[in-house]
N, C-alpha and C positions, 0 to 999 in steps of 0.2 A: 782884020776881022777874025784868022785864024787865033790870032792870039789870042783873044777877048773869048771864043767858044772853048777856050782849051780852059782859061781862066774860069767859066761856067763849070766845065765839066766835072774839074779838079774839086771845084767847091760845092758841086751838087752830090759828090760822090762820098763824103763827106756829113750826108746826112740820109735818115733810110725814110723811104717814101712810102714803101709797102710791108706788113708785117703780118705773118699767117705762118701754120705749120702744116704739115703732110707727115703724118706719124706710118712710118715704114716699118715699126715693129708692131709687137703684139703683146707686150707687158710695160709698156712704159706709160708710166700715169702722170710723171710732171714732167714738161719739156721746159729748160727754162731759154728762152730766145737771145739768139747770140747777137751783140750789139757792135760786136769786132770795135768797138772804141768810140763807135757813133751814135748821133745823135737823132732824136726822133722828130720829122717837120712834123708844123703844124698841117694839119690838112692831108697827111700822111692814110693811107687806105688800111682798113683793120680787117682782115677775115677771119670770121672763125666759125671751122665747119663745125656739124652734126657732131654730137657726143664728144663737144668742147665747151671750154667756157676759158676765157684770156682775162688775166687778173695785171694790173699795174701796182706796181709798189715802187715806193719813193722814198728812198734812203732809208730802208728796212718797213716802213707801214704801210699797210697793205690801203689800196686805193680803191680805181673803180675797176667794177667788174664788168664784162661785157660777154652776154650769153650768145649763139650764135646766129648767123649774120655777120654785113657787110659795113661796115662804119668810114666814116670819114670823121678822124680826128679833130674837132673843135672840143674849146672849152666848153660849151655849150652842154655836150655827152661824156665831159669828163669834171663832174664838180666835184669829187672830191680833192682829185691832183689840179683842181684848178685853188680849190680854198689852201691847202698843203703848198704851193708854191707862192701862192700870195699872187694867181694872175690879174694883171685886170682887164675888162671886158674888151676883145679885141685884141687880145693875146696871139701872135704870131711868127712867133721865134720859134726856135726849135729848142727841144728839148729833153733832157734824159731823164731816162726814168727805164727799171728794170720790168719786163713781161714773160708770165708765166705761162703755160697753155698745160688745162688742166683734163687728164683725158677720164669723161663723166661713164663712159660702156662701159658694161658687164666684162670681167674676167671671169670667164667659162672654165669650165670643167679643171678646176684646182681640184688637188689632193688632200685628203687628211688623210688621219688613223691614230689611234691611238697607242703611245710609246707607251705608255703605262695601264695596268687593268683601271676597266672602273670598275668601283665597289657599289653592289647592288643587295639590297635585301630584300629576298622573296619569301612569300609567306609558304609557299611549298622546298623550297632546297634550303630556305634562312641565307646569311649570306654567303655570297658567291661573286666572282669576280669576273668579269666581260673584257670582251676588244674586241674592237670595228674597224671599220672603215668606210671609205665613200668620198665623195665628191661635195664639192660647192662652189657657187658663181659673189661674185659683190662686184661692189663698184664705190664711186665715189659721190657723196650723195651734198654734201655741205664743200666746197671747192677751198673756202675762205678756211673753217673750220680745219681742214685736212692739212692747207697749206702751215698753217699757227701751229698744229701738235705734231705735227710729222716732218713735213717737208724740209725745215730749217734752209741754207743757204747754199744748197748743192746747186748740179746745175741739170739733172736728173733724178728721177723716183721711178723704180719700177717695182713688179709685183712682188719681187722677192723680199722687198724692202720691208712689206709690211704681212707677206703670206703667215712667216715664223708667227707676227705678234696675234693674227686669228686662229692660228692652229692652239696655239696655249690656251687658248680660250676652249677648246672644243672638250680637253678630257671633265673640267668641273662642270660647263654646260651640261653634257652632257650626262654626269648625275642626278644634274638636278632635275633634268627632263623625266630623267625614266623614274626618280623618286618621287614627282608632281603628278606622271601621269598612272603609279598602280599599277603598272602593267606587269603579271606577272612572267615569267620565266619564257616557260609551254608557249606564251602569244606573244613574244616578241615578235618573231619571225612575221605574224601576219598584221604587224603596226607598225613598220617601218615609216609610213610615209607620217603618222600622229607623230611619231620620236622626232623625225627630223623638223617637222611642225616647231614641237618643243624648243629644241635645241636651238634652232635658228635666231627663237626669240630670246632665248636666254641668251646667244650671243649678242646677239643687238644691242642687251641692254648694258652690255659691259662694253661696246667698244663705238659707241652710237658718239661720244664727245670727239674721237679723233675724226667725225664728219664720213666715214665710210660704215655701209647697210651690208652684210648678208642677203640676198636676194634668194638663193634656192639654196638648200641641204640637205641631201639624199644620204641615208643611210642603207649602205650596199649589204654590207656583214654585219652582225654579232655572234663573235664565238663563244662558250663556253667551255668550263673547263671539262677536259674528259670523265673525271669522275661524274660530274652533272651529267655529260650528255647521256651516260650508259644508265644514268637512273632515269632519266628521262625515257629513254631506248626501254627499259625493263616495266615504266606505268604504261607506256604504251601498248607493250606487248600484252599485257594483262585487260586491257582495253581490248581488244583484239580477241583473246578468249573469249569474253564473257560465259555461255555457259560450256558446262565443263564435261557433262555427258558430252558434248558434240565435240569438245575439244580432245573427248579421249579416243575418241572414233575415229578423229583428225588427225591422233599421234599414231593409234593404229596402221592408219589408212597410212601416211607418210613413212612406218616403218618400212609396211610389206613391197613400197614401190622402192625404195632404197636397198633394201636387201636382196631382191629380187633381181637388180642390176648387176650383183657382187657373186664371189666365187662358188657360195653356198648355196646357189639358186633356190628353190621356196623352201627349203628347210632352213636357213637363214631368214629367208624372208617369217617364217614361224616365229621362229627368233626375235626378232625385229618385232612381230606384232605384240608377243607377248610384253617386249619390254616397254614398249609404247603405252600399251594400257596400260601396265604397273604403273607409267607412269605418270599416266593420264589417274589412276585412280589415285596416287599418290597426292594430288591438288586435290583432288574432292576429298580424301579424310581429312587433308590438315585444314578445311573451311570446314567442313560439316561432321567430323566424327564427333568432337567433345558433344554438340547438341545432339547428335543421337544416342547417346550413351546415356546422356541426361534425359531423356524420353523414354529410353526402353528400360529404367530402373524403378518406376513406379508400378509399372503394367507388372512386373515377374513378381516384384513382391507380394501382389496381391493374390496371384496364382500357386505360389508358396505359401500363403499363409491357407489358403482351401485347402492346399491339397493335400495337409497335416504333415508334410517333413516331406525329406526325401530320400531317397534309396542309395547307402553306400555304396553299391556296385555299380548300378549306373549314370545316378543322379536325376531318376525319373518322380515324379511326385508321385507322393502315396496317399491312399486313401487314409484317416483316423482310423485305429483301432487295427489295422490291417498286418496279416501276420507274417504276409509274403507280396512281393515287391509284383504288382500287376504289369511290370513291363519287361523285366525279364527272372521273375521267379525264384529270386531271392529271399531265402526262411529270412527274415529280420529279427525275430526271438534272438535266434540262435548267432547274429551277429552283433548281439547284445547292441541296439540301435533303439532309441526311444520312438515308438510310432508315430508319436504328435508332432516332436519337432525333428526328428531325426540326427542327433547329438547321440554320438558311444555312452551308452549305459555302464557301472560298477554291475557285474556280475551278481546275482542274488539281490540288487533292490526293487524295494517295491513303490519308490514313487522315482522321477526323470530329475536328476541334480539340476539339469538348464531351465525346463520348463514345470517343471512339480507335475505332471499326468502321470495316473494312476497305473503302473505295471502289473498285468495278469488279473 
């Protein structure tokens, strides 16, 4: 009798009865199940947990799949390795066939960033060149599909396998997001979650045939280059001013508390205010002096042309006909000056070379 159970043993041992994985890491997306040289009963127990799916292939094609849940091997639940083997019904031998376990969970908080700028045209800086970074999750969304472009004949697949071929994706996605969505320079910063929106889907749509989804894509960073930011830094600042009387009162006010702290106590502080205004008035002429210059050259003319010339001494308008300057008392005969227009007179003429009025 012992011989006869040892002879069971030996030939039970011989064939595997139960097949299921327990994935003890945390980047491994294909397990392929080791058969150590045996063979599969029929009637044999299948597990396969939560965020799996167990594929059978039969001398390189891919068979049936089984989503998760508990099976009991019959042909019954396996027609296509039943049509592929030629069983017929009542099929009860044992038999090989290779089993994959395909892990379908999100891989969490993966890395990108950009090795290379993207090239970006903005309609305020024109273009200009960006890098980011940030995170994303995927997963494995087509099992069949993944196994046929990716997986080939190893006996393992983990993240790394295929992280590199979504990062390549990320720097032209990511062009093309931020060239689809117009998003100018100034408001990247507050549309990070629209960009990654973008992006995601522009990856998807290049890597969706190897059977794996992008699921989330945060965009953490974008830098600019320093030139940008300090022009950026400098509209803003001017944002900030707006009006410029207040602003000079502002450079005032900020001199005299700065100088005030330093060696020259408020006579520095003086110092300091004066140059503040200066330079606070220095922004108001270079916006508004040319228009005021253009304003106040109509009004004088017309006050010039009343007030019949003006006074070589001190430039005061004169009355027509007048013989002496009414603002400080200047003979104008005698500074041979034409009354009308005020233009130096030839000594002894009797009418003004510039304007023809009649002298004496």
């Amino acid at each position: 009798m012992g011989i006869f159970s040892s002879i069971a043993s030996a030939v039970k041992g011989q064939f595997i009865d139960v097949i299921e994985w327990s994935d003890n890491t945390s980047d491994t997306i294909v397990h392929k199940y080791d058969m150590n040289g045996k063979e599969i009963m029929m009637g044999a127990q299948l597990t396969v947990r939560e965020s799996q799916v167990a594929i059978f292939v039969n001398e390189g094609q891919l068979a049936d799949i089984f989503v998760p849940g508990r099976y009991e091997l019959q042909t019954s639940n396996m027609p296509i390795l039943t049509k592929l083997k030629s069983w017929k019904y009542g099929f009860n031998s044992p038999f090989k066939s290779d089993v994959y376990f395909v892990n379908t969970k999100q891989f969490l908080d993966r890395k990108w960033g950009t090795a290379n700028p993207v090239m970006m045209r903005d309609q305020d800086f024109g273009m200009i060149r960006l890098r980011g970074f940030g995170s994303y999750s995927f997963r494995v969304t087509d099992p069949q599909a993944f196994l046929q472009e990716c997986f080939g004949t190893g006996k393992t697949y983990r993240v790394s396998d295929i992280e590199e071929q979504i990062k390549r994706q990320v720097v032209s996605s990511l062009s093309d997001a931020i060239a689809e969505s117009h998003i100018p320079a100034l408001d990247l910063a507050a549309n990070y979650e629209e960009l990654g929106d973008h992006t995601r889907q522009a990856i998807n749509g290049r890597i969706a045939q190897l059977g794996v989804q992008v699921m989330t894509f945060i965009v953490e960073n974008l830098s600019l280059p320093e030139d940008v930011e300090k022009a950026m830094d400098r509209r803003t600042s001017m944002g900030v001013v707006g009006d410029l009387n207040q602003y000079t009162q502002f450079q005032a006010a900020e001199a005299m508390r700065e100088s005030a702290g330093q060696s020259g106590g408020m006579a520095g502080a003086g110092i300091g205010m004066g140059a503040g205004m200066a330079m606070g008035q220095m922004f108001a002429q270079t916006i508004s002096g040319a228009t005021q210059q253009q304003a106040a050259a109509p009004q004088s003319a017309p006050a010039a042309q009343a007030g019949g010339g003006f006074c070589p001494e001190c430039g005061g308008a004169l009355t027509p006909g007048a013989k002496f300057c009414p603002n400080c008392g200047q003979k104008l005969q005698a500074a041979n000056v034409c009354p009308g227009c005020g233009q130096p007179i030839t000594p002894g003429a009797r009418f003004c070379g510039n304007c023809g009025a009649k002298l004496g």
